[in-house]
C-alpha positions as CSV (number, residue, x, y, z in Angstrom):
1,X,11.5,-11.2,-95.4
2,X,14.0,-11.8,-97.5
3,X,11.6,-11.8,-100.5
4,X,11.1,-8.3,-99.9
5,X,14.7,-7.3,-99.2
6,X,15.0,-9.3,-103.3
7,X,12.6,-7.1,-103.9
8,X,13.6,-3.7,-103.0
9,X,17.3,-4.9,-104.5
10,X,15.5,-5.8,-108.1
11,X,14.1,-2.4,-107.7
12,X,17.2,-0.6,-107.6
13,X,18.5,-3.1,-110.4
14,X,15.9,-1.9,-112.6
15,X,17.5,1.9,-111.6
16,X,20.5,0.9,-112.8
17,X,19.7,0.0,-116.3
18,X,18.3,3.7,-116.2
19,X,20.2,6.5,-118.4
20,X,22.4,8.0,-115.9
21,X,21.8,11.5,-116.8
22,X,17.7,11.6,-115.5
23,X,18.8,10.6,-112.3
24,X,17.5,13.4,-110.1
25,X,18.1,14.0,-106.4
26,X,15.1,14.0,-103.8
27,X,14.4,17.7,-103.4
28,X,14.7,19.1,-99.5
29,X,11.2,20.5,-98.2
30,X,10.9,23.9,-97.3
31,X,11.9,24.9,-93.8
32,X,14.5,22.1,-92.9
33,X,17.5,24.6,-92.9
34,X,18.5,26.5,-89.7
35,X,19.5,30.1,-88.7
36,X,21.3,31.3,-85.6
37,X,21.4,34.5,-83.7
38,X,24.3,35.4,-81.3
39,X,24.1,37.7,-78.6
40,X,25.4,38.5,-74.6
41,X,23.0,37.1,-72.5
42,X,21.6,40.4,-70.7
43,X,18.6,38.9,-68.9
44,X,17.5,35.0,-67.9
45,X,14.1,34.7,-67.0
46,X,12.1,31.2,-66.0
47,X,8.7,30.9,-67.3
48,X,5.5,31.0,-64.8
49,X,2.8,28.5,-64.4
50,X,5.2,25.4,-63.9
51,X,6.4,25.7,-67.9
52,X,9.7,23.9,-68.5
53,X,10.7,26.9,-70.4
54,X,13.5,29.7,-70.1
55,X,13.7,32.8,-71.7
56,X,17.2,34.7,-72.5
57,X,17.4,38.2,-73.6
58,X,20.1,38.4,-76.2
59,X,21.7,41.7,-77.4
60,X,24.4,41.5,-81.0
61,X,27.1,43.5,-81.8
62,X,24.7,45.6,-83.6
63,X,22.4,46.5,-80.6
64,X,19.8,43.8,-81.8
65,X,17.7,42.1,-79.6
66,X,15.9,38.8,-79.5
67,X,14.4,36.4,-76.8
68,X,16.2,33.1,-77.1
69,X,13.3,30.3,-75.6
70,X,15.5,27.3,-74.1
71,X,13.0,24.0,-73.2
72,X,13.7,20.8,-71.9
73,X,14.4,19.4,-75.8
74,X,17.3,22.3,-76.0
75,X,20.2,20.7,-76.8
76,X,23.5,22.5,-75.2
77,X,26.5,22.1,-78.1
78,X,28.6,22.4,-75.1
79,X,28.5,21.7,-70.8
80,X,28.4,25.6,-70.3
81,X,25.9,27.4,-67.8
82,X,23.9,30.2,-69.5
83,X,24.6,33.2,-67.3
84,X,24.3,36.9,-67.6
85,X,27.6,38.6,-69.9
86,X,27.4,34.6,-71.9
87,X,27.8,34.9,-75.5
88,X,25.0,32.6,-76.6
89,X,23.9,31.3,-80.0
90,X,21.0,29.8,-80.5
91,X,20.2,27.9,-83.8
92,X,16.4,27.8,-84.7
93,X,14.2,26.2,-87.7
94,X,13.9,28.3,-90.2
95,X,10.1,27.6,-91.2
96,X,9.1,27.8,-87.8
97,X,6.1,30.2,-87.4
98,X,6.8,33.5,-85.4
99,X,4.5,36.1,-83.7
100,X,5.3,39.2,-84.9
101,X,7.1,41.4,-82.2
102,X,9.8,42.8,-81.6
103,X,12.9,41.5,-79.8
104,X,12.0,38.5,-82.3
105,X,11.1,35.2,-80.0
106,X,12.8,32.0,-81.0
107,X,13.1,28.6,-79.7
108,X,16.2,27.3,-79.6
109,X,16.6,23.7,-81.1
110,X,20.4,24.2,-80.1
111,X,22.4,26.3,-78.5
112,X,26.2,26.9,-77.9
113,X,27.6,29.0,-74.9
114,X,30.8,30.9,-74.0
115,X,31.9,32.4,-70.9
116,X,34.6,34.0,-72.1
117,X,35.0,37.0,-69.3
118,X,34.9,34.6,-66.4
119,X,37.4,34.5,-63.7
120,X,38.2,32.2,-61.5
121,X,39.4,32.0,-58.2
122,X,40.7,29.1,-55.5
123,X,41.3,29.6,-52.0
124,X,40.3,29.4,-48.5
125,X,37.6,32.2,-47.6
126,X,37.2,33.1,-43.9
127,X,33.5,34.0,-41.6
128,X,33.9,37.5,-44.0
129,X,33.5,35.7,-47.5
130,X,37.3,37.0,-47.7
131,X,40.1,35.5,-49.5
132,X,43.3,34.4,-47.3
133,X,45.3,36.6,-50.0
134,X,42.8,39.2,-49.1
135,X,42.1,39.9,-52.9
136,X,38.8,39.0,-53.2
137,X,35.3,39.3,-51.0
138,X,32.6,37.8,-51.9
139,X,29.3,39.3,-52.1
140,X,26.4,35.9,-52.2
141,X,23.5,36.6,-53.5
142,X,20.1,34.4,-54.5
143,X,21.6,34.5,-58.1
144,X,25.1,32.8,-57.0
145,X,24.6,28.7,-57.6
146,X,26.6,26.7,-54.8
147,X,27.4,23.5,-55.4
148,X,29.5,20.7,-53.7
149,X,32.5,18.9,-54.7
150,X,29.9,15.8,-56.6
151,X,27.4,18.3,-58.2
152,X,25.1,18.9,-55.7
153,X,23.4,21.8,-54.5
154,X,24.9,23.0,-51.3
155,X,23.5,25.2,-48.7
156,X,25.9,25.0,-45.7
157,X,28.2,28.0,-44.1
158,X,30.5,29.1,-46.6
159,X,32.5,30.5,-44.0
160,X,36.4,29.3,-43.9
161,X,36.1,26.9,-46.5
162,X,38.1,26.0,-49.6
163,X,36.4,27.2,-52.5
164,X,36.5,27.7,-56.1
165,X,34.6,31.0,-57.2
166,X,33.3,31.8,-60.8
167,X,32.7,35.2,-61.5
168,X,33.1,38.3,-64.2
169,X,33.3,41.1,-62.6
170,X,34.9,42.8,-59.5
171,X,35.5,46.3,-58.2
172,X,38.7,47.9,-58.0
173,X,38.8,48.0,-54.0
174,X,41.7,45.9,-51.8
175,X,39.9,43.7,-51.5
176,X,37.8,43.5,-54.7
177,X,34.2,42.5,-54.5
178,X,32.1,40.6,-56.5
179,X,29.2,39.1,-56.8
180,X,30.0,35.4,-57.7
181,X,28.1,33.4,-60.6
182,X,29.1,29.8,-59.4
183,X,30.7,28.6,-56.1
184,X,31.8,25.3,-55.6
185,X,32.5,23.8,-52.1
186,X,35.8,21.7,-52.2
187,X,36.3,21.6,-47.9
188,X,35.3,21.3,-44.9
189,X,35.4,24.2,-41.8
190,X,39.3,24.8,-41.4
191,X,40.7,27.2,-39.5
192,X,43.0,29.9,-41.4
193,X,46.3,30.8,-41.1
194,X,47.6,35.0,-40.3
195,X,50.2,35.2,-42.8
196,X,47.4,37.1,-45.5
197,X,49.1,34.3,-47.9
198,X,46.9,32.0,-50.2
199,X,46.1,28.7,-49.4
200,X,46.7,27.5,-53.3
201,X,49.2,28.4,-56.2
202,X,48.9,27.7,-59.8
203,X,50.6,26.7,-62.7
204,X,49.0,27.5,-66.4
205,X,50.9,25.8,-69.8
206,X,50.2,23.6,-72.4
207,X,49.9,20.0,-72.0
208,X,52.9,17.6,-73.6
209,X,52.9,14.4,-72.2
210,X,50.1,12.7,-70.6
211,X,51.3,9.2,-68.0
212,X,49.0,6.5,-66.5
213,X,50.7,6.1,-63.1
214,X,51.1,2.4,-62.7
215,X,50.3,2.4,-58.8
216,X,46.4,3.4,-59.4
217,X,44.0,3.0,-62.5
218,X,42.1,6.3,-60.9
219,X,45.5,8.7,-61.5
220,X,47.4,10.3,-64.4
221,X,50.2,12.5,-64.6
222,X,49.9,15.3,-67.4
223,X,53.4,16.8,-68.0
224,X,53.0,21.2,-68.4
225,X,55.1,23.5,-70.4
226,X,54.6,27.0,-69.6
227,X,55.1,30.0,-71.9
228,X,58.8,30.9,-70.9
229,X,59.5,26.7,-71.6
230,X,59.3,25.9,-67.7
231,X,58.1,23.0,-66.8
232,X,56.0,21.3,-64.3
233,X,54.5,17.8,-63.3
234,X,50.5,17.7,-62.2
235,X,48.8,14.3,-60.8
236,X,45.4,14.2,-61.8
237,X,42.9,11.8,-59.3
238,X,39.1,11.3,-59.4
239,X,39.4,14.0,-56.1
240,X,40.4,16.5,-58.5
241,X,37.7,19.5,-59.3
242,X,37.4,20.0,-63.0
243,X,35.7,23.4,-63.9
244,X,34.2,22.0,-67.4
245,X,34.4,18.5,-69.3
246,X,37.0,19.4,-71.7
247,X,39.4,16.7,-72.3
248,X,42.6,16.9,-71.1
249,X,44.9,16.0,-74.0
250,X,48.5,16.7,-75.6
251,X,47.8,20.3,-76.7
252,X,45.5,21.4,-74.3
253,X,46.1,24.5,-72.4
254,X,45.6,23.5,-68.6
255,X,46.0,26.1,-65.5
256,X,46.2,23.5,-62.6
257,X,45.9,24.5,-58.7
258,X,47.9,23.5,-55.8
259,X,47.9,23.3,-52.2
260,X,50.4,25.8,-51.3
261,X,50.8,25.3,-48.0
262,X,52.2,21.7,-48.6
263,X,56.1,21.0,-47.9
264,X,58.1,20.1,-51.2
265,X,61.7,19.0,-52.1
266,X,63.4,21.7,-54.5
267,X,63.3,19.6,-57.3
268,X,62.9,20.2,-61.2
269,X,60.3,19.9,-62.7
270,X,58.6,20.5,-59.7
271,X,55.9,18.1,-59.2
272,X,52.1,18.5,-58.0
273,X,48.9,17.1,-56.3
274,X,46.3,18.8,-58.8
275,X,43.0,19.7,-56.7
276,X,41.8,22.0,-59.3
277,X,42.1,21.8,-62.7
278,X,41.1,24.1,-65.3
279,X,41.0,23.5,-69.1
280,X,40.9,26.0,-71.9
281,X,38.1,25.4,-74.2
282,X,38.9,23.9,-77.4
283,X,37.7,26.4,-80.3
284,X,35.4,24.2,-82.7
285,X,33.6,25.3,-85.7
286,X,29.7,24.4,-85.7
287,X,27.2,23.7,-88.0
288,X,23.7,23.1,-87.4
289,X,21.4,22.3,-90.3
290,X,19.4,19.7,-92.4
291,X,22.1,17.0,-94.1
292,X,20.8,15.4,-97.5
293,X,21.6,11.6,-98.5
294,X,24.9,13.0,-99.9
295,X,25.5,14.5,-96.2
296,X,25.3,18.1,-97.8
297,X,23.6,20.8,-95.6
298,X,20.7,22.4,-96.9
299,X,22.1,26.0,-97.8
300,X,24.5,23.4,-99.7
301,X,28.1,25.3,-97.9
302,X,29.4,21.9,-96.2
303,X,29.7,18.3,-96.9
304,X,30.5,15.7,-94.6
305,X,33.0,13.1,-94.9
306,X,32.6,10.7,-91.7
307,X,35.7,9.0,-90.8
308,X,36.6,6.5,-88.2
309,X,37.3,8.9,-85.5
310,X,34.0,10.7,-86.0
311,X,31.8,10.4,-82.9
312,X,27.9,10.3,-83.8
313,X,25.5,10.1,-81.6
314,X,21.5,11.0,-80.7
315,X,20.5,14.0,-78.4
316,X,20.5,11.9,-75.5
317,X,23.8,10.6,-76.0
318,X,23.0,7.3,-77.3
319,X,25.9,6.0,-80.0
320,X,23.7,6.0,-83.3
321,X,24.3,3.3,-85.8
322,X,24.7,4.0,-89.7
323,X,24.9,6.9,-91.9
324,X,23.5,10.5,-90.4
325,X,21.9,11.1,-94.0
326,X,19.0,13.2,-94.1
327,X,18.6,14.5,-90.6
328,X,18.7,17.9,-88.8
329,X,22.5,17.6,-87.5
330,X,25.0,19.0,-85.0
331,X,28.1,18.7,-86.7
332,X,31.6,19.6,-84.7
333,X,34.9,20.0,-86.7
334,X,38.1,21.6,-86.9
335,X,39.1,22.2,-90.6
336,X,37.8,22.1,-94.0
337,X,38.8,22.5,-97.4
338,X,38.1,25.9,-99.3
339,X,36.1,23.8,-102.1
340,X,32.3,24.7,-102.6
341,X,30.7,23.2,-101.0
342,X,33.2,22.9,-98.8
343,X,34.0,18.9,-97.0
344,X,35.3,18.3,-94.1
345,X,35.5,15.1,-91.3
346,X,34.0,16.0,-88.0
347,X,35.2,15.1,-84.7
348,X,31.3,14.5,-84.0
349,X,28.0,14.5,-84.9
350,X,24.8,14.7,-82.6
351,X,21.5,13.6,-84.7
352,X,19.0,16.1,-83.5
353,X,16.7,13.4,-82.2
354,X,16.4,11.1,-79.1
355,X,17.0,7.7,-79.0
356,X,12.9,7.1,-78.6
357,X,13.6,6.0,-75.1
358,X,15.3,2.4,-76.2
359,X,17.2,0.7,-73.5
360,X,20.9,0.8,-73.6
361,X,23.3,-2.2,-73.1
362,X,27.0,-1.5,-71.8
363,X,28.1,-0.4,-74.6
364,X,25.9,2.2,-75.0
365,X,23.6,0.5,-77.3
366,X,20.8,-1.0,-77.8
367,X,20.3,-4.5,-76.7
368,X,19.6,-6.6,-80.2
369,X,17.0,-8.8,-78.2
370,X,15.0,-5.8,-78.1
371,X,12.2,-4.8,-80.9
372,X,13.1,-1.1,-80.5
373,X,16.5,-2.3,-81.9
374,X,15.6,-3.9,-85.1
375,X,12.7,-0.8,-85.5
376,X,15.8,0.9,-85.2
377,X,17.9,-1.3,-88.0
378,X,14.5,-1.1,-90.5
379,X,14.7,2.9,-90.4
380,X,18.5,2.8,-91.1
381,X,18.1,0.4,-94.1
382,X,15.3,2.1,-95.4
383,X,17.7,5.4,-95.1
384,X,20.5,3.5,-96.9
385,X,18.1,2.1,-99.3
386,X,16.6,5.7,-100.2
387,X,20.3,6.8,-100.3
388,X,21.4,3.9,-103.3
389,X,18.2,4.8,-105.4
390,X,18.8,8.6,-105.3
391,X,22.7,7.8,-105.9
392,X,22.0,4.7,-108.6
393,X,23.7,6.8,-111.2
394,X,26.5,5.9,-109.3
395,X,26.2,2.4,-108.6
396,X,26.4,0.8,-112.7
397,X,29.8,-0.2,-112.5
398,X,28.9,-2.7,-109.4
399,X,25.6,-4.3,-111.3
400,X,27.1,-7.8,-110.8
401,X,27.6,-7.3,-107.7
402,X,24.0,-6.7,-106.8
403,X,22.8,-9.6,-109.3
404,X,25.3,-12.0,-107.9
405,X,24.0,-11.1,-104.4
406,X,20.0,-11.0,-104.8
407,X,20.8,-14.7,-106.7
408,X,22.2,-15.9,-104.2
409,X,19.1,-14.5,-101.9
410,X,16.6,-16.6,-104.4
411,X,18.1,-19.4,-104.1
412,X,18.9,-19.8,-100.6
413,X,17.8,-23.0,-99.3
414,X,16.5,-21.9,-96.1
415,X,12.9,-21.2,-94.0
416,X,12.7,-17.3,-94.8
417,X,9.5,-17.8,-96.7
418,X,8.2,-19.9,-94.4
419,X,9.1,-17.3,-91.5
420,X,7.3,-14.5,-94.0
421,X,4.4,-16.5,-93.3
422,X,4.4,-17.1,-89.8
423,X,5.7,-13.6,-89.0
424,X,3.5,-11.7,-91.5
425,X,0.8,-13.8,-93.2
426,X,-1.6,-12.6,-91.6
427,X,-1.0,-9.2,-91.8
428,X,-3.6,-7.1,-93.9
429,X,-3.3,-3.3,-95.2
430,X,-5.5,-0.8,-93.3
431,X,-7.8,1.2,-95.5
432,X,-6.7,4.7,-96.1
């Protein structure tokens, strides 16, 4: 093996001695770019015939239309639900073949969600779907997902439970109705109070200090500061509902719910059992295209510059090993510089491909006794390899480097040839 690896190393040697100036850069194919079209999700409709396919009318700011197709290989930028009122964008390929018809049909090899307009709303709700403030009735209908506490589906009485309710819209009636998008079932049947008052209260400010309480590993303390500099302390336990999976961090903007009924001491800052939390959705910039060996997307506006913090990982959430270069990419960051093309470090990177199914180890990764693994380590090498030819240009002022390494390959005294043999002597070329 290693006679190969000299090889492909004396390859790019002979590169080197090359005049700098004819080096050229692998050209991109046609097609491996991506465009995006957002648009409030007006209808959401399931395919027929048992197809793992969804189709979701979107209308721009410019009265547009198109029919966004979502399919088990859709990859969701963010945890978000796609409901009717979302703003949705969906990024396509840009060579992909399209019938001709109008809305436009495309299917989504990505999409990102916002649910900006949606309220939400804690309390105990009695036998009349009524809030114990009495602000709020709720009209169910087979459109409204109910879940419990864990994630699952629920289909119990509703009546005189604790519940959180997502919704968008309500009427201007005492109480208001509405007809909920999301419920989720945080108690048993309890039976309510007569003071009309509600069962929780809430506190909404910006995270500032966040404290791992030393009398459980399963409990933090995040520290709130609201808008008027008021302050207030929230413990956060694995029985705490959180709306979305956005990190709680110093920064973030938190509103956290409380049992209101509870006896406290008049203390400041006044301090909390947290059984909801919600947390305001970081605002990210997105990219979604084809990255060259430079890391360059295709329409050539953004360059990446991958950094320690920078998260990359497949589809399916497998950690991915090595350099992203040339693949279709997800790529999350906050700022960039104002330079053409433009670089910046992301905060993460999702390779728009899955992990081909390898088993994972506990760290995520796959186990290095597995064949997958080193199939896996071949492709990356072969990537990096690709990478130093097409960047060789660059690479003359470390010649002895390279020489000094593949001589010390040649002269090796060890069984790698004798390995080549057993391993791949026997191998012979199919004919094309």
């Amino acid at each position: 093996m290693k006679r190969i690896i000299t090889l492909m190393l004396a390859v790019i040697m002979i590169s080197l001695s090359a005049t700098p100036s004819f080096a050229t850069e692998k050209s991109i194919d046609e097609g491996t770019g991506f465009n995006s079209f957002t648009g409030t999700a007006k209808e959401i409709v399931k395919a027929d015939g048992g197809l793992d396919r969804t189709y979701v009318l979107l209308e721009n700011e410019e009265g547009m239309e198109a029919n966004l197709v979502i399919t088990k290989d859709t990859y969701f930028i963010n945890d978000e639900e796609i409901i009717k009122g979302s703003e949705v964008t969906g990024y396509y390929k840009a060579g992909d073949m399209m019938i001709m018809i109008y809305p436009p049909q495309y299917e989504a090899v990505a999409v990102l969600v916002t649910n900006r307009k949606q309220n939400i709303k804690v309390d105990l709700f009695d036998e009349n779907l009524i809030s114990a403030d009495n602000t709020l009735k709720l009209n169910v209908d087979k459109n409204t997902k109910i879940f419990s506490k864990d994630g699952k589906e629920y289909k119990g009485d509703l009546a005189n439970r604790k519940l959180v309710v997502f919704y968008q819209v309500s009427t201007r009636s005492i109480p208001a109705h509405t007809n909920p998008d999301k419920i989720v079932v945080l108690s048993d049947p309890i039976v309510p109070d007569e003071d009309k008052n509600s069962y929780y209260g809430s506190f909404t400010g910006t995270v500032t200090k966040i404290t791992n309480l030393k009398d459980s590993k399963d409990k933090k303390q995040i520290t709130l500061r609201d808008e008027e500099g008021i302050e207030a302390l929230f413990t956060i336990s694995k029985s705490t509902y959180q709306t979305n999976n956005e990190e709680i961090k110093v920064g973030s903007v938190v509103t956290a719910y409380y049992d209101a009924k509870v006896f406290r001491i008049l203390i400041y800052p006044a301090q909390y059992e947290a059984e909801v939390v919600d947390v305001e959705k970081t605002k990210h910039n997105i990219k979604v295209d084809y990255f060259d060996n430079k890391l360059t997307s295709a329409d050539g506006s953004l360059t990446l510059k991958i950094g320690k913090k920078t998260e990359i990982i497949y589809k399916d959430g497998v950690k991915y090993n090595g350099k992203p270069v040339k693949s279709n990419l997800i790529v999350i960051y906050d700022r960039a510089t104002k330079s053409i093309p433009a670089q910046t470090e992301p905060l993460k990177i999702i390779v728009l491909e899955d992990s081909k199914g390898k088993p994972k180890d506990k760290d995520n990764q796959v186990g290095e006794n597995d064949s997958k693994y080193w199939k896996d380590k071949l492709d990356e090498w072969m990537k990096l390899t690709d990478e130093l030819i097409d960047n060789r240009d660059k690479l003359s002022d470390y010649k002895e480097d390279i020489y000094k390494y593949v001589w010390k390959l040649v002269i090796r005294p060890d069984n790698s040839w004798k390995m080549w043999n057993k391993g791949f002597g026997n191998y012979k070329p199919r004919n094309k």
